[in-house]
RODO-2510 file (C-alpha; in nm, 4 decimals, decimal comma):
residues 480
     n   res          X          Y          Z
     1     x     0,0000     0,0000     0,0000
     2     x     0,2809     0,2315     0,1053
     3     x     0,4774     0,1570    -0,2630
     4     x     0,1341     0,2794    -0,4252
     5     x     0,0611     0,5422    -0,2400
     6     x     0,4084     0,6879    -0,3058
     7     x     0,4140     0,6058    -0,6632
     8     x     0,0521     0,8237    -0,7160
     9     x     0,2816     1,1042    -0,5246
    10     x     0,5139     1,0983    -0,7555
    11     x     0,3210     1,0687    -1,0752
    12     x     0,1437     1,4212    -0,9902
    13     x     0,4717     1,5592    -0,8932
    14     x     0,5690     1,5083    -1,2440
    15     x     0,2331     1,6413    -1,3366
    16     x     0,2519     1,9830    -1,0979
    17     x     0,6120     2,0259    -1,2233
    18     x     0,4421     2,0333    -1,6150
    19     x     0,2583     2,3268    -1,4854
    20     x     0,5609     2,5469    -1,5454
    21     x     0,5719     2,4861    -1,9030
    22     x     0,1810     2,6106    -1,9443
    23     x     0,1154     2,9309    -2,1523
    24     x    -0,2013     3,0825    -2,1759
    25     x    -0,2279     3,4482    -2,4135
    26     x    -0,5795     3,6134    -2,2748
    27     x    -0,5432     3,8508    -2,5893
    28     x    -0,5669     3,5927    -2,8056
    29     x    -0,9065     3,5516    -2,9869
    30     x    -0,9082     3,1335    -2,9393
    31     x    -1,0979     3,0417    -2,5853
    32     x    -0,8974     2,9831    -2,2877
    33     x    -1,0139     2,6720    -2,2174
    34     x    -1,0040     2,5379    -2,5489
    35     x    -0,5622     2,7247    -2,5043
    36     x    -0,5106     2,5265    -2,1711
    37     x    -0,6425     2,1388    -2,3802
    38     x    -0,3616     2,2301    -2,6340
    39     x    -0,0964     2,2889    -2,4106
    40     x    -0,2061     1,9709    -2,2128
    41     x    -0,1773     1,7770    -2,5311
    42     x     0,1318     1,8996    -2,6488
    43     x     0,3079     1,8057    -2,2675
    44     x     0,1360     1,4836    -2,2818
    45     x     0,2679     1,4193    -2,6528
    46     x     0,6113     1,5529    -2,5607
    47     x     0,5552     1,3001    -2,2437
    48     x     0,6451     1,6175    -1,9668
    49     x     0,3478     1,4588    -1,8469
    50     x     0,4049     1,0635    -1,8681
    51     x     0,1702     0,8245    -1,9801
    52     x    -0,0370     0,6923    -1,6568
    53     x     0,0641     0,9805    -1,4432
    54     x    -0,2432     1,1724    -1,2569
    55     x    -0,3135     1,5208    -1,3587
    56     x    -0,3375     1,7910    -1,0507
    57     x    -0,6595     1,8635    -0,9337
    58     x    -0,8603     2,1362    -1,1096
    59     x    -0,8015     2,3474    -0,7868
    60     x    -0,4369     2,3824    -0,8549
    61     x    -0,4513     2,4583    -1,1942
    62     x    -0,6908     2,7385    -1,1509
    63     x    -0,4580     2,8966    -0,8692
    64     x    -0,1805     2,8426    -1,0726
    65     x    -0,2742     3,0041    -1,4295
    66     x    -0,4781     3,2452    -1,2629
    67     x    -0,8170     3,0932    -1,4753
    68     x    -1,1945     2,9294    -1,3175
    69     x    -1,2147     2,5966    -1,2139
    70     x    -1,4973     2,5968    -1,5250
    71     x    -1,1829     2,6740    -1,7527
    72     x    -0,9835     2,4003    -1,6247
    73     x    -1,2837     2,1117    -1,6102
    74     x    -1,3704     2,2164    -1,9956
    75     x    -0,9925     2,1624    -2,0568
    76     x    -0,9902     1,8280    -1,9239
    77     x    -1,3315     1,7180    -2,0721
    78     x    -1,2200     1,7628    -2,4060
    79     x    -0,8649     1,6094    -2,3490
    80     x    -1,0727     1,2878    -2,1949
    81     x    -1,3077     1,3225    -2,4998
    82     x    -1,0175     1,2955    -2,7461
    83     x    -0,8497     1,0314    -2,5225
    84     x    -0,5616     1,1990    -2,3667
    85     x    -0,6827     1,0898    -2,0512
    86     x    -0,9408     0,9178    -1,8716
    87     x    -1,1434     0,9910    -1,5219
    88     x    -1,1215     0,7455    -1,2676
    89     x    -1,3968     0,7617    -1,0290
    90     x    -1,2748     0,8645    -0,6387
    91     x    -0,9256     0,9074    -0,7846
    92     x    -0,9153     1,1900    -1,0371
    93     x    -0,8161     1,2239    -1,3991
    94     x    -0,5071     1,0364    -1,5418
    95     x    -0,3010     1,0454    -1,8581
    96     x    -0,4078     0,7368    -2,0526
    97     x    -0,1585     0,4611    -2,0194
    98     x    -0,1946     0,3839    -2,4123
    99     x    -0,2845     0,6421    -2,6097
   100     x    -0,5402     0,6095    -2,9152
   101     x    -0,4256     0,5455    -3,2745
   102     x    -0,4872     0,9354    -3,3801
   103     x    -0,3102     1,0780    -3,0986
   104     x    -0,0612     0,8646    -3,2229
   105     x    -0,0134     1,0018    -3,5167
   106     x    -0,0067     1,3409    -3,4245
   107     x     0,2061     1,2646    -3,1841
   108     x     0,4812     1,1676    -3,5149
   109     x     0,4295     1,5050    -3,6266
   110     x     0,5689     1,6815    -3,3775
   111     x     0,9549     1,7036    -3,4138
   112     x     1,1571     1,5476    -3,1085
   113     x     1,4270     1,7488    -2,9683
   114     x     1,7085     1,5757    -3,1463
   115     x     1,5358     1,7420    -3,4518
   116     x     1,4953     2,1071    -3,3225
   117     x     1,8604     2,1508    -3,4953
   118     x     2,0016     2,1959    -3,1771
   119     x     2,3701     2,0225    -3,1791
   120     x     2,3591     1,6903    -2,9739
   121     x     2,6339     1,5693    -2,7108
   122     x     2,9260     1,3925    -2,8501
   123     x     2,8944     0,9860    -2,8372
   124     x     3,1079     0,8025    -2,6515
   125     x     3,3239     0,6000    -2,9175
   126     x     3,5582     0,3118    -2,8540
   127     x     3,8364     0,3473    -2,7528
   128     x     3,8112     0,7099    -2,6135
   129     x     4,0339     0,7587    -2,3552
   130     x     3,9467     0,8290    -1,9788
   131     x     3,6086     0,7708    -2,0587
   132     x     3,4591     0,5760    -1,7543
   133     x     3,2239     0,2680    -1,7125
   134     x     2,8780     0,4786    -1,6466
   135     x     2,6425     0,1873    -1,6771
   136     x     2,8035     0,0402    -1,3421
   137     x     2,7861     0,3714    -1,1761
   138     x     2,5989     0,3101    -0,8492
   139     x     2,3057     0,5851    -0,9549
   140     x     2,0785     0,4364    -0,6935
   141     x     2,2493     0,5156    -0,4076
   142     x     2,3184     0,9134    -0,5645
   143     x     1,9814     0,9636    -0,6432
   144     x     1,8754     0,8921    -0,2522
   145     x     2,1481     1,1465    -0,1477
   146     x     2,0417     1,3924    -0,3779
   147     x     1,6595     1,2883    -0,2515
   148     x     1,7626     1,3237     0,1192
   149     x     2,0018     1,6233     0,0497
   150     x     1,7101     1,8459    -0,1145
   151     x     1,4100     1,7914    -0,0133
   152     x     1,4183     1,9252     0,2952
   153     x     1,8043     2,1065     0,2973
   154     x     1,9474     2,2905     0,5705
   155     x     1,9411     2,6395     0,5860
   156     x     2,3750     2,6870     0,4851
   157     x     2,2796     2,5016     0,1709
   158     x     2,0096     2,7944     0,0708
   159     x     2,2623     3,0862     0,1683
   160     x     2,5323     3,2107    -0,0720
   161     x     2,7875     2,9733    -0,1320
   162     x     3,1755     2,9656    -0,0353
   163     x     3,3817     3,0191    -0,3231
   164     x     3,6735     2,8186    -0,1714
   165     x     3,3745     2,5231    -0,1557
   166     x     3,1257     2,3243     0,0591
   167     x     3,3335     2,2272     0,3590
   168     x     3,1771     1,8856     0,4440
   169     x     3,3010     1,8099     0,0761
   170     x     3,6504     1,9577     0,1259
   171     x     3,6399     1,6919     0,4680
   172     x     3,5704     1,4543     0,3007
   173     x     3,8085     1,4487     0,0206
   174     x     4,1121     1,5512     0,2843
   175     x     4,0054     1,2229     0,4143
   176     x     3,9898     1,0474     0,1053
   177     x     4,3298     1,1240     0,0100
   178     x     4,4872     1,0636     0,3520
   179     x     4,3248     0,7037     0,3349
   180     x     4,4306     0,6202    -0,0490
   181     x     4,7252     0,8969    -0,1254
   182     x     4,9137     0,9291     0,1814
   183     x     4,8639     1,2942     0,1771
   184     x     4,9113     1,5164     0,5063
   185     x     4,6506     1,7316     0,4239
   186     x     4,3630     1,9219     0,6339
   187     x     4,0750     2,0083     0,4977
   188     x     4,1291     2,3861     0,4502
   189     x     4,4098     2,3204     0,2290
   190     x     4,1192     2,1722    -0,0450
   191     x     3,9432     2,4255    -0,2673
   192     x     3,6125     2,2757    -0,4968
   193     x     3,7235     2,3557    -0,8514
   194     x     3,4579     2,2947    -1,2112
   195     x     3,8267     2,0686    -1,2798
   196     x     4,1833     2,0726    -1,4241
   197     x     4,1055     2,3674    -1,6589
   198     x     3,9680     2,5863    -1,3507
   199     x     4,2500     2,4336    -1,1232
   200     x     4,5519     2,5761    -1,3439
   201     x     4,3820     2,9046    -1,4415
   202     x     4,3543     2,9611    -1,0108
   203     x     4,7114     2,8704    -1,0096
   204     x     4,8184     3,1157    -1,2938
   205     x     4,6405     3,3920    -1,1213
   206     x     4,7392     3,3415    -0,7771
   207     x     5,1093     3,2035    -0,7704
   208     x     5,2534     3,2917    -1,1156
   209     x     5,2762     3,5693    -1,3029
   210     x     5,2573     3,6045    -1,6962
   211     x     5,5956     3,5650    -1,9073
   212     x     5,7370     3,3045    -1,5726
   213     x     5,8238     2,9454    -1,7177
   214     x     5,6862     2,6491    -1,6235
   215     x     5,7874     2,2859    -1,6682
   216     x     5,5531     2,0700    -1,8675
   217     x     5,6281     1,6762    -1,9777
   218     x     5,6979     1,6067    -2,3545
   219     x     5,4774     1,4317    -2,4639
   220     x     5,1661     1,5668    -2,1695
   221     x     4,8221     1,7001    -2,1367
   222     x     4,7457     1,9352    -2,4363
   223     x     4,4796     2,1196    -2,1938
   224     x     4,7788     2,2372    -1,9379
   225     x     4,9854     2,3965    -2,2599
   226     x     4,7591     2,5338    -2,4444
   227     x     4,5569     2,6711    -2,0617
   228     x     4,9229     2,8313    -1,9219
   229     x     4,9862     2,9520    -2,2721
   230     x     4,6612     3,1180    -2,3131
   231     x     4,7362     3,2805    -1,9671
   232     x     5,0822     3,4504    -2,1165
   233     x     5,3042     3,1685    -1,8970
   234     x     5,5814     3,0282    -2,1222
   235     x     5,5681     2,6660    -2,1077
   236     x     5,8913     2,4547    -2,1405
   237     x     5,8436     2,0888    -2,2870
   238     x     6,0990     1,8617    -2,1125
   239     x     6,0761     1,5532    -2,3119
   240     x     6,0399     1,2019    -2,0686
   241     x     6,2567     0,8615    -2,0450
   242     x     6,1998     0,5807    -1,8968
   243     x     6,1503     0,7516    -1,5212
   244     x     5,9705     1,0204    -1,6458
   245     x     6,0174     1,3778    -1,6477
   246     x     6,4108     1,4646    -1,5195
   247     x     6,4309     1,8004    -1,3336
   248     x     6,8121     1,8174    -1,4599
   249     x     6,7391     1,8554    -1,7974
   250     x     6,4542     2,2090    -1,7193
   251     x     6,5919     2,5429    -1,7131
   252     x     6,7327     2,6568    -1,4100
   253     x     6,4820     2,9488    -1,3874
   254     x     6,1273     2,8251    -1,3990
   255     x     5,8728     2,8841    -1,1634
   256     x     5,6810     2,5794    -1,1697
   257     x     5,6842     2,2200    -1,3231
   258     x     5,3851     2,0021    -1,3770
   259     x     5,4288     1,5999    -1,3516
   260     x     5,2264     1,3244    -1,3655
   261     x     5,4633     1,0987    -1,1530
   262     x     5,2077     0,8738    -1,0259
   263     x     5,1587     0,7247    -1,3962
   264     x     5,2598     0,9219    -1,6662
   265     x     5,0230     1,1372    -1,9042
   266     x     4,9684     0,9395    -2,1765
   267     x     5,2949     0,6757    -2,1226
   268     x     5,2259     0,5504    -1,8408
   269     x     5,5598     0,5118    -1,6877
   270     x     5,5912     0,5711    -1,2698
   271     x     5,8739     0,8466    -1,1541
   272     x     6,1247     0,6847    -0,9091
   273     x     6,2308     0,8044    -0,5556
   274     x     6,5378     0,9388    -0,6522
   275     x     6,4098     1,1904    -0,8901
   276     x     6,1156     1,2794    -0,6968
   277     x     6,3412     1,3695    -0,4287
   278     x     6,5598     1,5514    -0,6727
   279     x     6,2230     1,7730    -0,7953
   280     x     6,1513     1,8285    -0,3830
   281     x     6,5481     1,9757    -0,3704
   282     x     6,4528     2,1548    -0,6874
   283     x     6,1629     2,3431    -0,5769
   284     x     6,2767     2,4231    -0,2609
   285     x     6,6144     2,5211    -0,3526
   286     x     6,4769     2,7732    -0,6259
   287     x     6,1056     2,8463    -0,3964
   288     x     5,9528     2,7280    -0,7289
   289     x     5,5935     2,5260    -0,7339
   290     x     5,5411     2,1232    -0,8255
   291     x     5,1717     2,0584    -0,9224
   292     x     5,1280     1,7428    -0,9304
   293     x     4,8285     1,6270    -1,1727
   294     x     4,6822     1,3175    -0,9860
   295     x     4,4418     1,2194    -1,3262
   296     x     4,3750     0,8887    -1,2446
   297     x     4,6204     0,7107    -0,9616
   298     x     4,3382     0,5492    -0,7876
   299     x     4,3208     0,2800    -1,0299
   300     x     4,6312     0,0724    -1,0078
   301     x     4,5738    -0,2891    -1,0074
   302     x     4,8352    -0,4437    -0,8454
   303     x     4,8992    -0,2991    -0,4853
   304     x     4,7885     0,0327    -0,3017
   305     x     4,8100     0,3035    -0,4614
   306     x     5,1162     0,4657    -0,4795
   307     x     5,2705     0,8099    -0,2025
   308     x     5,1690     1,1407    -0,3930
   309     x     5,4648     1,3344    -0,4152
   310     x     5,2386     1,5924    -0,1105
   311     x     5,2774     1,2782     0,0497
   312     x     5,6689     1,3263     0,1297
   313     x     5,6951     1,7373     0,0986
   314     x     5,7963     1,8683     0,4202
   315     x     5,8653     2,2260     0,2686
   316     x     5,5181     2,2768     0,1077
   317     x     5,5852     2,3163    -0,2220
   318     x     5,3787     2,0568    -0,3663
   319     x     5,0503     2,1519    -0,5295
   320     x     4,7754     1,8788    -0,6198
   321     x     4,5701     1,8573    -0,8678
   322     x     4,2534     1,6084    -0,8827
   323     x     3,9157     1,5488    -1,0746
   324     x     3,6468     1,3135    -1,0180
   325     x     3,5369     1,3145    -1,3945
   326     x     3,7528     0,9763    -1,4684
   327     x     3,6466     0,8234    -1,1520
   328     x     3,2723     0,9286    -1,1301
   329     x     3,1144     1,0663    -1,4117
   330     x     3,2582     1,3296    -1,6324
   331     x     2,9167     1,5489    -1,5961
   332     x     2,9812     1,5779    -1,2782
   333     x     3,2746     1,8996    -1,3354
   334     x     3,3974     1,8990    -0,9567
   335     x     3,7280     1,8768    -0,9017
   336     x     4,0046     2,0463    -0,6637
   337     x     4,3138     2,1385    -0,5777
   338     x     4,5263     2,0920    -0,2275
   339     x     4,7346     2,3449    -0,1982
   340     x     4,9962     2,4838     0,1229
   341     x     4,8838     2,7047     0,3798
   342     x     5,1240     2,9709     0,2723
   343     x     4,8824     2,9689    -0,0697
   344     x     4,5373     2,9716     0,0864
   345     x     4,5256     3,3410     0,1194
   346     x     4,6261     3,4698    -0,2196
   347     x     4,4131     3,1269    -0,3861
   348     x     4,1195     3,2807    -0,1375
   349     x     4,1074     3,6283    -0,2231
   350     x     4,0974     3,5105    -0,6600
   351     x     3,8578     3,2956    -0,5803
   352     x     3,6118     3,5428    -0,3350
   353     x     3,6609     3,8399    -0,6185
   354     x     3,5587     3,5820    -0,8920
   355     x     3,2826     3,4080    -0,7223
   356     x     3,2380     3,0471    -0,6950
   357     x     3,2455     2,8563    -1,0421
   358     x     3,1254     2,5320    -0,9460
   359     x     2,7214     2,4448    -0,8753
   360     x     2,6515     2,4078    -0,4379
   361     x     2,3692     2,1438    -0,5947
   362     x     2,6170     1,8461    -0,5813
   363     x     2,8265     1,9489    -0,3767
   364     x     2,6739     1,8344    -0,0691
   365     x     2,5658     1,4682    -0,2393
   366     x     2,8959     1,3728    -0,3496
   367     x     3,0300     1,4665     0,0495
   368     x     2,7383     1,2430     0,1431
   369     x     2,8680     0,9855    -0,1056
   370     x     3,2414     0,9942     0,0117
   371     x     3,0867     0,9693     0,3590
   372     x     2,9198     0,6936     0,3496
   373     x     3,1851     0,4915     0,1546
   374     x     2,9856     0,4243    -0,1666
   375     x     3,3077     0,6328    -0,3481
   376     x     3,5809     0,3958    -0,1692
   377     x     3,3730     0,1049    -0,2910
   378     x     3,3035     0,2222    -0,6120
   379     x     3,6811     0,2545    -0,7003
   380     x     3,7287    -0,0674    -0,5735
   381     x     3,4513    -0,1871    -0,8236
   382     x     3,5800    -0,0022    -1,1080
   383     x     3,9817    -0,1322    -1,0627
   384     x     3,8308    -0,4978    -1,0447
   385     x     3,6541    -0,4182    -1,3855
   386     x     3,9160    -0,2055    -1,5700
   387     x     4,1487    -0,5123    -1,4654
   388     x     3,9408    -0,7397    -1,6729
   389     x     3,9160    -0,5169    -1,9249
   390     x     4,2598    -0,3924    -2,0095
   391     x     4,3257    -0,7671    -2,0156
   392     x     4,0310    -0,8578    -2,3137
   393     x     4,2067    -0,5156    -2,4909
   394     x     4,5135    -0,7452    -2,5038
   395     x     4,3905    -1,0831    -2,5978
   396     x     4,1642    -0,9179    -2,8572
   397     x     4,4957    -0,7158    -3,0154
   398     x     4,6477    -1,0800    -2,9913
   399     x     4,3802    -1,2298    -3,2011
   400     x     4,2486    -1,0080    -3,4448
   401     x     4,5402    -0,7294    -3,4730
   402     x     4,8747    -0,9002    -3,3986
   403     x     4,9818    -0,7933    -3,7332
   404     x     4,9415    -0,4568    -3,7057
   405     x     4,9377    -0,3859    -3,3268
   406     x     5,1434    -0,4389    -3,0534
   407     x     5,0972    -0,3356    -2,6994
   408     x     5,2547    -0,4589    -2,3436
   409     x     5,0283    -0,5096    -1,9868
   410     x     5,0429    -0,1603    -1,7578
   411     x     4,9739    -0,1569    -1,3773
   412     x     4,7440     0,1101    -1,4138
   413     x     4,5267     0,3282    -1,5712
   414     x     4,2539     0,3543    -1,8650
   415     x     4,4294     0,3150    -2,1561
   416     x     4,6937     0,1110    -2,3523
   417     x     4,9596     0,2950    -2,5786
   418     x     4,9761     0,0761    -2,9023
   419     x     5,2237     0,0832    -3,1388
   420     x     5,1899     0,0177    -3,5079
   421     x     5,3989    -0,2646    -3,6964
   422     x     5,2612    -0,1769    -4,0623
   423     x     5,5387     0,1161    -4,0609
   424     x     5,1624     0,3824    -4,0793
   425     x     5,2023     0,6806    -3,9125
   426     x     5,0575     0,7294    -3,6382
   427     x     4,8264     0,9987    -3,7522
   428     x     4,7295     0,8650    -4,0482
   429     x     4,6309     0,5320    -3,8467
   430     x     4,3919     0,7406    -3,6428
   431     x     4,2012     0,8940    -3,9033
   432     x     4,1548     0,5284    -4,0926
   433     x     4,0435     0,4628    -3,7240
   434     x     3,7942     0,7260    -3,7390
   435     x     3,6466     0,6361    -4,0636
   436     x     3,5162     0,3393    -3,9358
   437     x     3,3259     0,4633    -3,6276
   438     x     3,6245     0,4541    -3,3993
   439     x     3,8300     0,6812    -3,1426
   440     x     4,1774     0,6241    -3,1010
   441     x     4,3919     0,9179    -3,0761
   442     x     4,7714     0,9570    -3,2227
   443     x     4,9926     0,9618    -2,9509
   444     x     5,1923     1,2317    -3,1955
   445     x     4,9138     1,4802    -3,0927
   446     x     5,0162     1,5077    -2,7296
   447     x     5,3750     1,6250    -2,8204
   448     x     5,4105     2,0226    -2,8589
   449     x     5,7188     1,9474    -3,0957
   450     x     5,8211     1,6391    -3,2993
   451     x     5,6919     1,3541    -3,1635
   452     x     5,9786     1,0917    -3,0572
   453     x     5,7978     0,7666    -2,9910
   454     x     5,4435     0,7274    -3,2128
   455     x     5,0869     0,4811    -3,1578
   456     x     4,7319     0,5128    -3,0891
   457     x     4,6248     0,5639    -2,7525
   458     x     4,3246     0,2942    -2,6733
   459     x     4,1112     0,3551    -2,3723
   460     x     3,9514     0,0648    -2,2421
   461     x     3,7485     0,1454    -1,9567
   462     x     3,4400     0,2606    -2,0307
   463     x     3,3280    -0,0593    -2,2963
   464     x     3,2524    -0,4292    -2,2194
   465     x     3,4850    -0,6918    -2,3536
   466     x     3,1997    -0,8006    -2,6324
   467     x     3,2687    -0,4036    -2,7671
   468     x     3,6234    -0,4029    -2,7429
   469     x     3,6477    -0,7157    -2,9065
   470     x     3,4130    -0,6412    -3,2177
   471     x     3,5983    -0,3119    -3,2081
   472     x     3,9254    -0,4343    -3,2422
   473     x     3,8750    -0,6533    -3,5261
   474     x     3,7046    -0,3533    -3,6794
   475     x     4,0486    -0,1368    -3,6117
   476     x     4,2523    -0,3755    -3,7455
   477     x     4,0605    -0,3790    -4,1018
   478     x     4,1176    -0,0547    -4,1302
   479     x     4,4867    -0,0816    -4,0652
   480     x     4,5674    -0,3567    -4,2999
***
């Protein structure tokens, strides 16, 4: 009875919210009631009002559109008349469950949105990189935080919001990190960013100043070039080896360096102790800045995952960078940085004169999320799949592709560099790629000068073994 009960609820929920989208024109010549019916009709064909779902009593709809009850009932007569709906005696008036062959039809002449010419989100396309499982995502459990967060919230999440971010969120991700990164950080030190793109443009207006240089890896993530660039900071490519990017080989007078040295952006390779250590002496020898981009070190498959370079700063000169679009869902656009004390007051006062970028609405459900442990289990989840699926990446390139592919097993991460043994460029083997239906970037294109090492980049993660299979054997047609 209870399940019922709350399902009616619902259903004129949906049918109250509809209200909003009512428009009635008293100037015009055509009746009001006979107005209201069409714009009932054209929410029930556009399903704003679903099929089944109980329309608000006549009551509300007078109140609310500021017409007669009379109006309202004439309205509804017709649509029950023309079968749109149908009364149901001691319950009201509902939107019929299966709608009548002409309503039907005129419900295939009115265009749906993905005809208005409006442009449509880019599809997800194996193999894009970084792009997450979503199907797996546990949306149950968000939906009843949001549900419990909103519908009744407390009064701090109605007043303006802090620009530096909601601070049950910046607990719970100082916790978060202490637990998985090793990081001695408190929760003041976090500030709620929209992501990586808002993170480095806070960083070029608080700690830098334009014309200072700043490290970047060779080959790296295009967004941090072409972001410091556009800011009028002069980035310096330091191409990687095998231990990533060496400190040594930067010019002795730039104010910050960005590494990946948890796994390398897009190689893959891990930076050793000994020239981590040697980038700590660096910056604190020369009271220059390390941000460290943290993209995706919570899934490594074998073992914990590994110290962030914050992790083993005593002089706080380590900066982090983090995102939960790779881990969570790439809607989402919260990230954040953790930053020193010593930064917190010039990061504060950009970040109070701009406002706050990112939305308070999630905020407070993804604290409630990391809270209650769904996040910790959902990365646990997520590594056991990506596991599986980096490994059917591999045996699928051994069946269908060994010709013209070759990759090696990584430790970590959501993507495999491939290399191509048909002597194709790399580029060239990416747009064949594409012509098929397929993503799989040059590894050329993250180099800001000549690329030395070339292959396609191959994401895994977000596609079941049946579509990376399939796909494969699709890529290596193309190749041959």
């Amino acid at each position: 009875m209870k399940r019922a009960t709350s399902h009616r609820e619902g259903q004129s929920t949906f049918g109250e919210a509809a209200l909003a989208g009512i428009s009635l024109d008293r100037v015009d010549r055509e009746p009001l009631h006979r107005q209201l019916a069409s714009e009932l009709k054209r929410l029930i064909l556009a399903q704003a009002i679903a099929p089944g779902a109980r329309l608000p009593s006549s009551r509300l709809y007078a109140e609310e559109l500021g017409v007669s009850r009379a109006t309202v009932v004439a309205a509804v007569d017709e649509l029950i008349a023309e079968g749109y709906a149908e009364g149901r005696h001691g319950s009201g008036v509902f939107v019929a469950p299966d709608l009548p062959d002409h309503v039907l039809r005129a419900a295939e002449q009115v265009a749906p949105l993905a005809e208005t010419g409006l442009p449509r989100p880019d599809e997800v396309r194996p193999f894009q990189p970084a792009a997450p499982e979503l199907a797996l995502f546990p949306h149950e459990q968000w939906a009843k935080l949001m549900l419990k967060t909103w519908r009744n919230p407390i009064r701090e999440l109605l007043a303006s919001p802090d620009p530096l971010g909601w601070a049950p969120l910046r607990l719970a991700i100082a916790d978060h990190l202490r637990a998985f990164r090793g990081m001695r950080c408190a929760p003041e030190q976090v500030v709620i960013t929209s992501g990586a793109g808002e993170g480095l443009e806070l960083l070029a207006q608080s700690i830098l100043k334009r014309g200072d240089k700043v490290l970047i890896e060779e080959p790296g993530y295009v967004l941090i070039r072409r972001t410091f660039s556009e800011l009028g900071l002069k980035t310096v490519s330091i191409p990687v080896d095998e231990g990533g990017l060496d400190i040594a080989k930067g010019p002795k007078d730039a104010r910050a360096a960005v590494v990946t040295p948890a796994r390398h952006y897009p190689l893959g390779m891990t930076m050793p102790l000994a020239r981590r250590l040697a980038l700590l002496d660096w910056a604190r020898a020369r009271r220059s800045w390390i941000i460290e981009d943290d993209y995706d070190s919570e899934y490594r498959y074998h073992g914990k995952p590994l110290p962030a370079l914050m992790g083993v700063d005593d002089a706080g000169v380590v900066i982090s960078l983090g995102s939960f679009s790779k881990t969570m869902l790439p809607g989402l656009r919260i990230g954040y940085l953790v930053v020193p004390h010593d930064l917190l007051p010039g990061l504060s006062a950009v970040m109070r004169e701009r406002g706050a970028r990112v939305s308070l609405f999630l905020q407070p459900v993804l604290a409630e999320f990391m809270r209650h442990g769904h996040y910790a289990v959902h990365i646990r989840r997520m590594r056991r799949l990506y596991t599986r699926r980096q490994l059917a990446l591999r045996e699928a390139i051994a069946r269908h592709a060994d010709d013209v592919l070759a990759t090696t097993p990584e430790p970590a991460g959501m993507h495999l560099i491939c290399s191509l043994k048909n002597g194709m460029s790399d580029r060239d083997a990416s747009k064949r790629a594409g012509s098929v239906g397929l993503l799989a970037p040059a590894l050329s294109d993250y180099f800001a000068g000549e690329p030395f090492r070339q292959g396609l980049v191959l994401g895994y993660a977000g596609f079941d073994e049946a579509v990376i299979d399939g796909s494969i054997r699709k890529l290596a047609e193309a190749l041959r």
